[in-house]
Backbone bond lengths (Angstrom), bond angles and torsions (degrees), N, CA, C in turn:
res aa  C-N    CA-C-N  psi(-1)  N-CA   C-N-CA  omega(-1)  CA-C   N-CA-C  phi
1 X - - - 1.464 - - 1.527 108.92 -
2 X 1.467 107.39 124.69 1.691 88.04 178.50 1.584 113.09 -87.91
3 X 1.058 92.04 177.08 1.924 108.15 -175.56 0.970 118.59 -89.20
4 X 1.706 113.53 137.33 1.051 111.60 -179.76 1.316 138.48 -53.31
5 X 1.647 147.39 -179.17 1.048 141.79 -179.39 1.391 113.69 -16.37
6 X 1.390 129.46 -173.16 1.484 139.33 152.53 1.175 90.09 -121.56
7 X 1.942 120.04 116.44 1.599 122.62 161.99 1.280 114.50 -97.82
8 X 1.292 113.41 0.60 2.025 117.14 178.98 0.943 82.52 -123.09
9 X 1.727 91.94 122.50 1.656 106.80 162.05 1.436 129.61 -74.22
10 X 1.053 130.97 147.40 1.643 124.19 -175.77 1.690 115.22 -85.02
11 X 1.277 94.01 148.08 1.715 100.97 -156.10 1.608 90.83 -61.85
12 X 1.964 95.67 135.42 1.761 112.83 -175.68 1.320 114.10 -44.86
13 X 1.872 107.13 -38.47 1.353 116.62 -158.38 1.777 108.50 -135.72
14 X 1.081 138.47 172.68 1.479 127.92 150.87 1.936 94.32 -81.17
15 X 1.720 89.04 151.17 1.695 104.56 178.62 1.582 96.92 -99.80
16 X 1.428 110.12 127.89 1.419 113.85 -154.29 1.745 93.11 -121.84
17 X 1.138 121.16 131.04 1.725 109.77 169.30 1.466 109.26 -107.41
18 X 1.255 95.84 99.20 1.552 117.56 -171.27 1.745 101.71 -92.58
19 X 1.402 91.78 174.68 1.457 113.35 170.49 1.537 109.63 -138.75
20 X 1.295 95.17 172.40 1.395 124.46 -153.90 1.322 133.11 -155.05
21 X 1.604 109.64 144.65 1.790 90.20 175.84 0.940 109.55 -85.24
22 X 1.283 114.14 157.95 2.017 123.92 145.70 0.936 129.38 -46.70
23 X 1.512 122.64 -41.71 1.489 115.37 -163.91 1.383 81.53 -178.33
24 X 1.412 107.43 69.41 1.732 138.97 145.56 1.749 141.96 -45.41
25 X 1.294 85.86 -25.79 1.326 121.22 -173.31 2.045 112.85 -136.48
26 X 1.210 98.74 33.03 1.552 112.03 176.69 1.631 122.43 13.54
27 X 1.916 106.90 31.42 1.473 89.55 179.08 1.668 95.36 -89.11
28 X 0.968 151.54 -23.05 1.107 124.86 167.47 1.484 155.62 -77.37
29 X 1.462 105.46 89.37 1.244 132.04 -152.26 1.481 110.30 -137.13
30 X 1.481 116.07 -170.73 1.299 132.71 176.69 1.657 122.35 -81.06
31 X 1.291 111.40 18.77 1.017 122.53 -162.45 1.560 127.26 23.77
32 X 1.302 113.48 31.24 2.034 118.41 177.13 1.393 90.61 -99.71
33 X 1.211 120.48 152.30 1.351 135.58 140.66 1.532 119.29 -67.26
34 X 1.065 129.04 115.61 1.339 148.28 -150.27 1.937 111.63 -131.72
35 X 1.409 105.33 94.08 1.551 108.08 166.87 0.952 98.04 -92.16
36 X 1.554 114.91 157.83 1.270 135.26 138.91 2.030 99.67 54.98
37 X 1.511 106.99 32.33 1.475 103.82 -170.53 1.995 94.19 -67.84
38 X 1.764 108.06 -176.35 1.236 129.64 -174.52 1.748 97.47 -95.20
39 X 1.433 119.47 133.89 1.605 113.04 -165.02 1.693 91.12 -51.06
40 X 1.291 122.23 -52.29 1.691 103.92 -176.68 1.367 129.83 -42.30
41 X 1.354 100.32 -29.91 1.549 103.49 -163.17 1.717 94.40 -75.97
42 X 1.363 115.06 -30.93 0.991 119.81 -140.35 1.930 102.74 -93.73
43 X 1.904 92.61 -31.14 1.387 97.14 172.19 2.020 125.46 -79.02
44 X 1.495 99.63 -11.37 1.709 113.55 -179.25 1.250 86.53 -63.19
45 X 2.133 121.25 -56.42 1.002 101.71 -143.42 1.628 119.60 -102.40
46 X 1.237 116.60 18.04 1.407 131.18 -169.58 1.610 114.46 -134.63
47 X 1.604 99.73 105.68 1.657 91.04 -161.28 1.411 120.24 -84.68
48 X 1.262 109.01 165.45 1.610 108.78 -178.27 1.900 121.43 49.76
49 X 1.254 97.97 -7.66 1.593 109.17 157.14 1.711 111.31 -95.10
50 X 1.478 117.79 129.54 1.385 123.02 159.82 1.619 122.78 -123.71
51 X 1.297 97.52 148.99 1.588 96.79 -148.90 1.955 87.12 -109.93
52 X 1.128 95.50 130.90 2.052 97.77 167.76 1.381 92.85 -142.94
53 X 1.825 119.19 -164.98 0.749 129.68 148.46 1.927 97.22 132.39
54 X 1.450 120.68 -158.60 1.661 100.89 -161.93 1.807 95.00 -113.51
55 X 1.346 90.14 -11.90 2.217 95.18 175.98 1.753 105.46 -75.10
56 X 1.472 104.77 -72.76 1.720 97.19 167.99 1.278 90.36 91.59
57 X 1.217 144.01 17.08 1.579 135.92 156.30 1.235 140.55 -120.91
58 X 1.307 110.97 27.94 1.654 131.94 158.80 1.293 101.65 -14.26
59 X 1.651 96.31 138.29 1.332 119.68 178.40 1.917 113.60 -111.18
60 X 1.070 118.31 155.93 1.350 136.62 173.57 1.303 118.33 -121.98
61 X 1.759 151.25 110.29 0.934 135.97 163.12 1.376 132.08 -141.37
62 X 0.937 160.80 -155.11 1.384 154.19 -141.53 1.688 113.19 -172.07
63 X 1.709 97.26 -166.95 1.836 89.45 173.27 1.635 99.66 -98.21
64 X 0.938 110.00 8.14 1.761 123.29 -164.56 1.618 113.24 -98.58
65 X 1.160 105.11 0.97 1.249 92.88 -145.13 1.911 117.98 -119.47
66 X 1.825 85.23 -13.28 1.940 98.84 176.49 0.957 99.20 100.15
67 X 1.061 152.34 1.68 1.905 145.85 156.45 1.785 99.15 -92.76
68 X 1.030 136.29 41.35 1.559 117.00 169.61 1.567 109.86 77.16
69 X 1.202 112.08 172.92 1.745 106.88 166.74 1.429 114.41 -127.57
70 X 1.059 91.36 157.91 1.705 118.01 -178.28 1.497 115.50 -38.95
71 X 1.062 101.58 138.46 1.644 114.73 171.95 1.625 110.82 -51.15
72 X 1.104 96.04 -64.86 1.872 134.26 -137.02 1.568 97.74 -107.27
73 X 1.405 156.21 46.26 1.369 147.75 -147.74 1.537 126.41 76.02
74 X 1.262 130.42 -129.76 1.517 117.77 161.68 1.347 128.42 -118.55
75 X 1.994 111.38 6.81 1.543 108.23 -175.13 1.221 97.67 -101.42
76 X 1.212 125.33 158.26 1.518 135.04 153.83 1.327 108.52 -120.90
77 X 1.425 133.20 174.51 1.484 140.69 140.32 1.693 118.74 -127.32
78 X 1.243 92.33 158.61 1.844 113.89 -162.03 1.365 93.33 -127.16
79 X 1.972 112.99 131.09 1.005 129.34 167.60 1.570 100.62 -126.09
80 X 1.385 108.45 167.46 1.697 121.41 -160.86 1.248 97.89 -149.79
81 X 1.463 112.51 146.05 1.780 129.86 142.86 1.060 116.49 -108.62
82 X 1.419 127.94 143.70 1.547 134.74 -167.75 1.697 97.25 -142.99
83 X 1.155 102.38 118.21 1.938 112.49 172.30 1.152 94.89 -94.89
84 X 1.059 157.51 30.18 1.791 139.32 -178.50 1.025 101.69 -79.62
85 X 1.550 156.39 100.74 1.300 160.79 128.02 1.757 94.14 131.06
86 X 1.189 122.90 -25.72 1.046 109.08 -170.66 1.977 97.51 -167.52
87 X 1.341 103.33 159.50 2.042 108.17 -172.58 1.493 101.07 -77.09
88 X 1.485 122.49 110.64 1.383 114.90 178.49 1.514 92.52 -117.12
89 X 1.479 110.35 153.36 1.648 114.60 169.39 1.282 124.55 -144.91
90 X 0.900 130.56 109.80 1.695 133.33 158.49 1.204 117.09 -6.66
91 X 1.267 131.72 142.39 1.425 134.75 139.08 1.404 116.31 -160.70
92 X 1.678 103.57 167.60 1.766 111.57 171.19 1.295 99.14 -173.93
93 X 1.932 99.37 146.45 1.302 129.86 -178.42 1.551 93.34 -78.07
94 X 1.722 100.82 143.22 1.173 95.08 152.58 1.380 105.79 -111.81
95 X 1.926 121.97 159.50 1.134 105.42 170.84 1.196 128.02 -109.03
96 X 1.761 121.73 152.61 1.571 119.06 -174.46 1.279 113.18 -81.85
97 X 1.063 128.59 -168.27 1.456 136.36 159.37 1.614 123.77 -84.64
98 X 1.330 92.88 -33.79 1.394 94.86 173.12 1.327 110.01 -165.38
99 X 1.315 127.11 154.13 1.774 139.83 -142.36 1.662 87.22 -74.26
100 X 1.724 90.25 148.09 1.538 93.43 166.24 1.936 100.05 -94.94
101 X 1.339 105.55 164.23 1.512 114.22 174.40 1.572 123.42 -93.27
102 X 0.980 103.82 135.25 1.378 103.07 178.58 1.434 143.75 -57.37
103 X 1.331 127.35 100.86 1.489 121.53 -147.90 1.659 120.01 104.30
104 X 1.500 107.31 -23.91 1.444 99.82 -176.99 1.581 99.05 -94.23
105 X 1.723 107.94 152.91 1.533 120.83 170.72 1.186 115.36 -69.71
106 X 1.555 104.23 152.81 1.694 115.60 175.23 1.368 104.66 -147.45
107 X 1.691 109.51 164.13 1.579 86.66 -161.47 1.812 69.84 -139.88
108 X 1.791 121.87 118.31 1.256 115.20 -166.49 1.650 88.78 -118.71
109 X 1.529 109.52 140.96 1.399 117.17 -171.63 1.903 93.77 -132.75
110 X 1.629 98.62 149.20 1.291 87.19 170.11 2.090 91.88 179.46
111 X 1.045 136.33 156.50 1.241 157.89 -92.26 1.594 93.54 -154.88
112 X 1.237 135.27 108.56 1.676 137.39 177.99 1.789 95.29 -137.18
113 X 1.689 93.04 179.53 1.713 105.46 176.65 1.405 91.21 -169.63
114 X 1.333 125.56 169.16 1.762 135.65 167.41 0.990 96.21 -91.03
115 X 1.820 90.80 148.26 1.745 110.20 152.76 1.159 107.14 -103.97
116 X 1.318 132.56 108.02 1.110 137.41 -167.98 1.379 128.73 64.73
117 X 1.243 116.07 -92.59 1.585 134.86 143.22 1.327 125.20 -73.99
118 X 1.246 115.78 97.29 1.761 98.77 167.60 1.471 133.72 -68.13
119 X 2.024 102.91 150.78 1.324 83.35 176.98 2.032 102.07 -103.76
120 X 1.210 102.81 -142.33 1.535 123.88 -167.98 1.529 90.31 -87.42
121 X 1.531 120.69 148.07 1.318 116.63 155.40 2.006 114.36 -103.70
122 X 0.814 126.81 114.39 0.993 106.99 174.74 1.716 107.67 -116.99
123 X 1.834 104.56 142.34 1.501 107.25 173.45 0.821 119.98 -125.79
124 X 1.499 124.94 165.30 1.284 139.93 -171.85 1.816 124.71 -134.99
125 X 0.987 95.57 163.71 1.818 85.25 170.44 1.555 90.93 -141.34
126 X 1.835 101.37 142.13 1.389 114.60 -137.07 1.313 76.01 -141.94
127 X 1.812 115.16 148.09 1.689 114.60 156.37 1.341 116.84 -105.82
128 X 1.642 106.91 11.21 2.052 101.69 158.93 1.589 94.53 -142.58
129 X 1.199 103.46 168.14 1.512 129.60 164.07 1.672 126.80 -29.01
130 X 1.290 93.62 -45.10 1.360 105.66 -167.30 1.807 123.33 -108.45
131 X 0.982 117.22 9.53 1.438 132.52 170.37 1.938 120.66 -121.11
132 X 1.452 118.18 141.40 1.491 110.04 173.77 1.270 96.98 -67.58
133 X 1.002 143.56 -38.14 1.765 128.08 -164.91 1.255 112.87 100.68
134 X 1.792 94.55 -130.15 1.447 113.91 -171.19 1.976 96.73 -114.09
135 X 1.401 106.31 98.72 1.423 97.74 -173.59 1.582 106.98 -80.07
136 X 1.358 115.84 145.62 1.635 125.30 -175.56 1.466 109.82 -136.23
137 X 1.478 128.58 9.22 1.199 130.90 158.69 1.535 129.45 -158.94
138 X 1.302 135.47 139.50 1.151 132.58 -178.45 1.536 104.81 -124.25
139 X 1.512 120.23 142.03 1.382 120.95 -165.84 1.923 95.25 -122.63
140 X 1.095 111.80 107.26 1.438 130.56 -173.14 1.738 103.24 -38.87
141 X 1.203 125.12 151.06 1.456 122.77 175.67 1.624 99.76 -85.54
142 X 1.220 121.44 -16.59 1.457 130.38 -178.86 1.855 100.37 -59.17
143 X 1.269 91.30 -43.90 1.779 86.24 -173.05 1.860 120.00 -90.29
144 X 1.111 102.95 31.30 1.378 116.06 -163.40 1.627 100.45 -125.74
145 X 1.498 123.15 114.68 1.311 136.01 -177.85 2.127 100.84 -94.47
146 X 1.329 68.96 174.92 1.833 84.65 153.17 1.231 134.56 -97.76
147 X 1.446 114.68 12.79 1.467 126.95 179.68 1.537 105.99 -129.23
148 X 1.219 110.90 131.66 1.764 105.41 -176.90 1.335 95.25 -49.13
149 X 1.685 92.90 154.10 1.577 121.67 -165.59 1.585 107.58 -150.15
150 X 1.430 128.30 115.91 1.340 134.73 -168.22 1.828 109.37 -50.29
151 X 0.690 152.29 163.97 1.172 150.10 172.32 1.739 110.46 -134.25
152 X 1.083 131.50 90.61 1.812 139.43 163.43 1.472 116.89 -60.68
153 X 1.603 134.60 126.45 1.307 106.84 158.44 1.748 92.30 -158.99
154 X 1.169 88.76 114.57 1.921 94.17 -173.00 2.125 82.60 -93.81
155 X 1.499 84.26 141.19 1.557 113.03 171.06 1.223 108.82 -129.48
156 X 1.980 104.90 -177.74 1.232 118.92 179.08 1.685 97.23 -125.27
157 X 0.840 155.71 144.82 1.239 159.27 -133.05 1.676 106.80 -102.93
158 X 1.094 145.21 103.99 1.664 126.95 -173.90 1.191 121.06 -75.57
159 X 2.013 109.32 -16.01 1.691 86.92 -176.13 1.521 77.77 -165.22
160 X 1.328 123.94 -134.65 1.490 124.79 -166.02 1.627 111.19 -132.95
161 X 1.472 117.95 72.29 1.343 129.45 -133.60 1.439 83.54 -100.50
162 X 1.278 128.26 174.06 1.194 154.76 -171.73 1.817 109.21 -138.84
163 X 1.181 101.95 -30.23 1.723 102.08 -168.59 1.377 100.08 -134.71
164 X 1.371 125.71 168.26 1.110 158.98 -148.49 1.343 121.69 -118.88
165 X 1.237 142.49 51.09 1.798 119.70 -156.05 1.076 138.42 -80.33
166 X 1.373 150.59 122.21 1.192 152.47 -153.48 1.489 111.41 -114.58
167 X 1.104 121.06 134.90 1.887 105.39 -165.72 2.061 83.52 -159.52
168 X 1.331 112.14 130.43 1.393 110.69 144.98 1.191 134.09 -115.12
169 X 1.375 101.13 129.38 1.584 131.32 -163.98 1.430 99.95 -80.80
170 X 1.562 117.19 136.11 1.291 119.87 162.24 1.437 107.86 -163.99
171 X 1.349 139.61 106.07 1.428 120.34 -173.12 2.126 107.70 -102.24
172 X 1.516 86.23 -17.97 1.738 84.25 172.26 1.704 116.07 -93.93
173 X 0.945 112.04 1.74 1.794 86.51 171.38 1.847 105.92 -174.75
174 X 1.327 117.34 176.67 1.490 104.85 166.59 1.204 121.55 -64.96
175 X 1.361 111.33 154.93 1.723 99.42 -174.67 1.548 112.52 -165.89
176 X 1.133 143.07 -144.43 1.674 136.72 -171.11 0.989 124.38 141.44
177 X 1.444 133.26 137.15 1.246 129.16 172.04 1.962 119.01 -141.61
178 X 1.441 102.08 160.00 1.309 92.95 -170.41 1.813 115.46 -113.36
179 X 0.928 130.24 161.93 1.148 142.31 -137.86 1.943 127.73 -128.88
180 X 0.903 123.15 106.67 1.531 112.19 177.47 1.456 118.41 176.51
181 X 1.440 100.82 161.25 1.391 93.07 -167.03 1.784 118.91 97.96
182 X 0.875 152.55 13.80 1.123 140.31 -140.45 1.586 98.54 -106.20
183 X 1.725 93.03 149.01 1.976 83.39 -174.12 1.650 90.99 -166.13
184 X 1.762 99.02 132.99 1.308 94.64 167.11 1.186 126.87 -119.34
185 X 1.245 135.84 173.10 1.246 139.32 -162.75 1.608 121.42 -143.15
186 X 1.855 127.03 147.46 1.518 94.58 170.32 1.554 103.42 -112.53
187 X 1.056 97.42 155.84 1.808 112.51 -172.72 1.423 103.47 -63.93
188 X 1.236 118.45 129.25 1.226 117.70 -173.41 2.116 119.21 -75.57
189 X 0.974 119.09 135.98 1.631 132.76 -166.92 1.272 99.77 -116.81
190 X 1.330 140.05 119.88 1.406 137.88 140.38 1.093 145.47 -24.30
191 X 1.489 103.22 -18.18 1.104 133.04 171.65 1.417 106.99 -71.40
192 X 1.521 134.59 -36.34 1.168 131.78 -164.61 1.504 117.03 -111.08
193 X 1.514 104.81 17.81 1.125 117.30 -173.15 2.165 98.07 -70.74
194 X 1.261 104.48 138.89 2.187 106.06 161.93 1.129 88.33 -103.06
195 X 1.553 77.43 129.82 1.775 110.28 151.61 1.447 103.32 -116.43
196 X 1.370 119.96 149.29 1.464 141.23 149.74 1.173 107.20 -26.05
197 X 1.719 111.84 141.22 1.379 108.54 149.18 1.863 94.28 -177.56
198 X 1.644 101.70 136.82 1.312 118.22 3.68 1.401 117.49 -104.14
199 X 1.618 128.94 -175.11 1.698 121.26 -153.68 1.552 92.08 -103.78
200 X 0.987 158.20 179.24 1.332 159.23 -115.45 1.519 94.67 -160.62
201 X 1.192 164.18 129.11 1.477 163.56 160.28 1.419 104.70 -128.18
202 X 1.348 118.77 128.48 2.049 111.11 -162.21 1.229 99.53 -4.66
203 X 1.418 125.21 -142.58 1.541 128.06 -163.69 0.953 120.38 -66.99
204 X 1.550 134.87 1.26 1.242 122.79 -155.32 1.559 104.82 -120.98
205 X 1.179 135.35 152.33 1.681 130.76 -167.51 1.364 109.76 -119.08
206 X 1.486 106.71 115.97 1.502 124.62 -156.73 1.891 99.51 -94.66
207 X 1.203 122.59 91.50 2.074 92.36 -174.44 1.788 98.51 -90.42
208 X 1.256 93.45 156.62 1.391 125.16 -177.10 1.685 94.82 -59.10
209 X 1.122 131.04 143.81 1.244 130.62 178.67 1.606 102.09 -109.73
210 X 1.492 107.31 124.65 1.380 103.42 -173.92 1.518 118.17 -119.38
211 X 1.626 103.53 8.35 1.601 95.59 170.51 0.706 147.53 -91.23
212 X 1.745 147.44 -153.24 1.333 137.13 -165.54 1.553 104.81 -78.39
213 X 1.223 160.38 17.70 1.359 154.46 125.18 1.610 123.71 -67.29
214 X 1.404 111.17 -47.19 1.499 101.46 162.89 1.593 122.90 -77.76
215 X 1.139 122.16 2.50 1.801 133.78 153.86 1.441 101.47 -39.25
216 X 1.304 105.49 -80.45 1.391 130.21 -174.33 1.925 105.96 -32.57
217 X 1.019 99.53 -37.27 1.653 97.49 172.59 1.442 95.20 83.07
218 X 0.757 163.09 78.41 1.674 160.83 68.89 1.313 134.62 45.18
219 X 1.110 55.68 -61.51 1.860 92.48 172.20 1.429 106.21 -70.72
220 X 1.521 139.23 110.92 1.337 149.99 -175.75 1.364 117.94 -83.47
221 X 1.732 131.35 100.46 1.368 124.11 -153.18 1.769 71.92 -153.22
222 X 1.842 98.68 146.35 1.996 109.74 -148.09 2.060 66.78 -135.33
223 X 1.455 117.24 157.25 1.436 111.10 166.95 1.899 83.79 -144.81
224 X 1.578 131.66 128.71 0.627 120.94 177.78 1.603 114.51 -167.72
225 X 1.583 128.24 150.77 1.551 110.04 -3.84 1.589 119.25 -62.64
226 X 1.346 83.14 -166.01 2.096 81.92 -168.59 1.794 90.32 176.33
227 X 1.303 97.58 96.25 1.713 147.71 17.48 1.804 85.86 -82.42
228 X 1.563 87.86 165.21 1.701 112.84 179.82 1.137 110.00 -147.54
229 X 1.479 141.07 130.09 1.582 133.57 164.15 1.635 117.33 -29.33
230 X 1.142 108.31 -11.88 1.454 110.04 171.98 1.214 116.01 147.37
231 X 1.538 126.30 -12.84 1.544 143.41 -159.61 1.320 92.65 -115.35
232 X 1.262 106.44 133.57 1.771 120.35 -174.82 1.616 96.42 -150.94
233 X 1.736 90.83 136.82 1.706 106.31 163.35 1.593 99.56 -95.21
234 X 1.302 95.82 154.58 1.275 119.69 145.59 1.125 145.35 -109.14
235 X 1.281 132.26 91.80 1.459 141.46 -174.02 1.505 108.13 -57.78
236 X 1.427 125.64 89.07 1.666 114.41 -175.23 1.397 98.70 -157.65
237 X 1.449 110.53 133.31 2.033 100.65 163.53 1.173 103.63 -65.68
238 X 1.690 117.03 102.65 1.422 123.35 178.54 2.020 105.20 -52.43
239 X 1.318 108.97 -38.43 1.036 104.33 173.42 1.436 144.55 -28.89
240 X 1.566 109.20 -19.34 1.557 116.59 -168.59 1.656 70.37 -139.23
241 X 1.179 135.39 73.46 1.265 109.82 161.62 1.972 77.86 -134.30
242 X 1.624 121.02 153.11 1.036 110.52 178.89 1.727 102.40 -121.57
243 X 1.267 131.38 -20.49 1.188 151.55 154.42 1.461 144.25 -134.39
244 X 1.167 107.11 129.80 1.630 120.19 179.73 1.836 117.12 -93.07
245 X 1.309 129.19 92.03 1.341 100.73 171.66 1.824 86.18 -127.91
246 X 1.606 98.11 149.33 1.407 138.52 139.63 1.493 123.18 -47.30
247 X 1.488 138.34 115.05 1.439 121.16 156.98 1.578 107.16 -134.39
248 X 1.184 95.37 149.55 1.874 101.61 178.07 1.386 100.08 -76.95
249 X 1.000 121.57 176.83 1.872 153.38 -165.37 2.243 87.20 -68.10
250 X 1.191 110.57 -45.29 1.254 109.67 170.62 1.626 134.67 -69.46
251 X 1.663 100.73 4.11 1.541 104.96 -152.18 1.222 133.45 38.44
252 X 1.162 116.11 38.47 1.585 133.62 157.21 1.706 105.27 -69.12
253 X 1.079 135.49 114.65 1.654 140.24 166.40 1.637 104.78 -70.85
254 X 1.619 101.13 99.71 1.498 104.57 167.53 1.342 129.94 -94.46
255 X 1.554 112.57 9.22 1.667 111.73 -162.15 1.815 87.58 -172.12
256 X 1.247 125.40 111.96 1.237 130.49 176.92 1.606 108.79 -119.68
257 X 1.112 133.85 130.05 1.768 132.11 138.08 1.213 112.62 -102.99
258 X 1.607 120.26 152.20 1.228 115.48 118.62 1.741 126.66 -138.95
259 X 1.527 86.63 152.37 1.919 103.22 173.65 1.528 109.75 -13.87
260 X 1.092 129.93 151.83 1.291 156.78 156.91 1.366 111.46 -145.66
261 X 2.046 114.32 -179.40 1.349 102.87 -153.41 2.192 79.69 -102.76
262 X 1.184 87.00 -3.69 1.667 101.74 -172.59 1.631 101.75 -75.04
263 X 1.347 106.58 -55.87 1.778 121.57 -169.87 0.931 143.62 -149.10
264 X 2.113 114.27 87.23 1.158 104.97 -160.64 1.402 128.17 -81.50
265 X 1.330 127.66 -153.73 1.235 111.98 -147.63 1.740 102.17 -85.36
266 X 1.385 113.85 148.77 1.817 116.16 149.32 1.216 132.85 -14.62
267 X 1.416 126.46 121.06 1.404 120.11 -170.82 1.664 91.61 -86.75
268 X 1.805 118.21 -27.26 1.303 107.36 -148.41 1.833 92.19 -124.70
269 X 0.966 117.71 126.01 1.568 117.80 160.92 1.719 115.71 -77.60
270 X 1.368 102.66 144.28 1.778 104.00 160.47 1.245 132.19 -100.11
271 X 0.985 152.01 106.30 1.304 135.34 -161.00 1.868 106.65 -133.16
272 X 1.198 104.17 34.01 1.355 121.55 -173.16 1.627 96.40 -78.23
273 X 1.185 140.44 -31.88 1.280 157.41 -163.38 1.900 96.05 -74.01
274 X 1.251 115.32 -46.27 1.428 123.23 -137.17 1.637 88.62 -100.43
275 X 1.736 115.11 165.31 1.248 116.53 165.53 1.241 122.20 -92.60
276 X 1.520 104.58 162.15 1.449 102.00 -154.03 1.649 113.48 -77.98
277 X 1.333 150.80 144.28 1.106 136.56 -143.68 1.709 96.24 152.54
278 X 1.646 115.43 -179.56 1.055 135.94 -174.84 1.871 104.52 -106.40
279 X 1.351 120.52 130.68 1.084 156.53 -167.35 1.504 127.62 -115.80
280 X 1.244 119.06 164.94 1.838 105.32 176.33 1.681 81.81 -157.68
281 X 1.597 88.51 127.46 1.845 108.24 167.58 1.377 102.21 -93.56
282 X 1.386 136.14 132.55 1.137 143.03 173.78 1.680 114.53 -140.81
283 X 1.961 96.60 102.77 1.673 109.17 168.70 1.136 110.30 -86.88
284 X 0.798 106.59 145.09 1.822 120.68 174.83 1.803 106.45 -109.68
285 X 1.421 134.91 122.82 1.036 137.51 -162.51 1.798 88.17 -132.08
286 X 1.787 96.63 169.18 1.775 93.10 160.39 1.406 127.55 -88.75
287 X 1.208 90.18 21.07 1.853 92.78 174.19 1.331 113.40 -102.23
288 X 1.629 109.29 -12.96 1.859 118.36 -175.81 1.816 100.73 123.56
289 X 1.165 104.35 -162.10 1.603 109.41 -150.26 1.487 106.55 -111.60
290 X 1.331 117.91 142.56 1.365 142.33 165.69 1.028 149.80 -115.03
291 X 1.588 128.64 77.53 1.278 156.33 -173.21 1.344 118.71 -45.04
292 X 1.176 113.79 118.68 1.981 103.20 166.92 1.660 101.95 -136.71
293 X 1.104 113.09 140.29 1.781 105.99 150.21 0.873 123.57 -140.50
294 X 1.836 98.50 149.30 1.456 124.73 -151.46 1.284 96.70 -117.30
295 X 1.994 104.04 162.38 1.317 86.38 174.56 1.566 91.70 -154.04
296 X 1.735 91.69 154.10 1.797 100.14 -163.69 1.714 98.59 -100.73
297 X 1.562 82.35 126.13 1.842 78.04 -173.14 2.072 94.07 -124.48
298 X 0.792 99.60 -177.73 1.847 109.75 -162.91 1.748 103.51 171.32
């Protein structure tokens, strides 16, 4: 028999406890335009950013200022490598709000261009201010234009960092790059998906069962093919199914149902619309929740 309506709606989004920068987007500062400043000058006047490294001449600039303008509001910052007698390089932490964890994904995006020649970006996640850390990505100078250019780089976390490190690498020639925008994110887990509870069934109150037996999935739900150009069955007695949502790798909800006594749920998803990538189908039944991921390949 299927169930009645769904009167609790299912949560829009998963509640994610993310992190973040402070001052991601470098407007908070001393408002000077600052070349080639002294790391002090440069750390009084630029907050929650700290500048080290063996160059020591971090830049600060604006739309005001003759370097182009900002991505992200009106500050930017400029880091450099200099070989003149010896490989010197720029760098600075930025700081988060609060530590990333060790082992969990993050997906950190943020906005660069060349000065002239670009150099290497390489990052790190650091547990003080003043060291690269544990570096887990380097962004080639090959992929770096003269026009800001988005920058993607989903990680796994190495330890329980607090800061961010930014350093440009260059051991063959002078070089530099500029900076803004920066934003982090946590990779979305299925695991952290909310569900309702409990779900409303005519008068009577059904709760979602969320312990270690409905983990196990019990509940028998087939998604196929998988990978698929984008079109997926679902093998499920839609009948006891009380919600359907879709989320990207970000837990963004791109495709939601739910049950009614009018229309139960989709046997078939579309995802012909979406890019191709890794996905998570998530039914919600009254026994608790059922995870699959699919993935749209082309």
């Amino acid at each position: 028999m299927r169930p009645a309506a769904l009167l609790l709606t299912i949560a829009a989004a998963p509640v994610l406890n993310g992190q973040d920068f402070l001052n991601g987007s470098f407007e908070k500062n001393g408002n000077i335009c600052m070349i080639n400043a002294s790391v002090p000058v440069f750390n009084a006047n630029v907050k929650n950013t700290h500048a080290f490294g063996s160059f020591r001449k971090p830049d600060i600039a604006s739309n005001n200022c003759g370097h182009g303008d900002a991505k992200d509001g009106n500050w930017f910052i400029g880091l450099a490598t200099n070989i003149e007698g010896a490989v010197r390089s720029e760098a600075v932490t930025l700081e988060l709000n609060a530590p990333l964890v060790k082992g969990n994904q993050y997906n950190l995006v943020f906005w660069t261009r060349s000065r002239v020649n670009a150099s290497n970006i390489e990052l790190g996640l650091s547990a003080n201010d003043s060291t690269a850390g544990n570096i887990f990505y380097t962004v080639s100078s090959g992929t770096i234009t003269s026009e800001w250019k988005e920058v993607s780089v989903r990680f796994t976390a190495p330890e329980n960092g607090k800061y961010i490190s930014v350093r440009a690498v260059n051991p063959h020639g002078n070089s530099g790059i500029w900076l803004d925008a920066f934003r982090l994110s946590t990779v979305f887990s299925p695991d952290l998906v909310v569900l309702p509870g409990p779900v409303k069934q005519g008068s009577a109150s059904v709760k979602m069962n969320s312990n270690a037996a409905a983990k196990k999935q019990s509940y028998d739900v087939d998604v196929y093919p998988n990978p698929s150009s984008g079109v997926f069955k679902v093998n499920a007695d839609t009948a006891q199914v009380l919600s359907l949502v879709v989320y990207n790798t970000l837990g963004m909800p791109i495709e939601e149902h739910k049950a009614t006594d009018e229309e139960p749920i989709p046997q078939s998803i579309d995802l012909t619309s979406q890019q191709p990538g890794l996905y998570f189908l998530e039914l919600a039944t009254v026994e608790g929740k059922v995870t699959k991921r699919i993935i749209v390949s082309r």
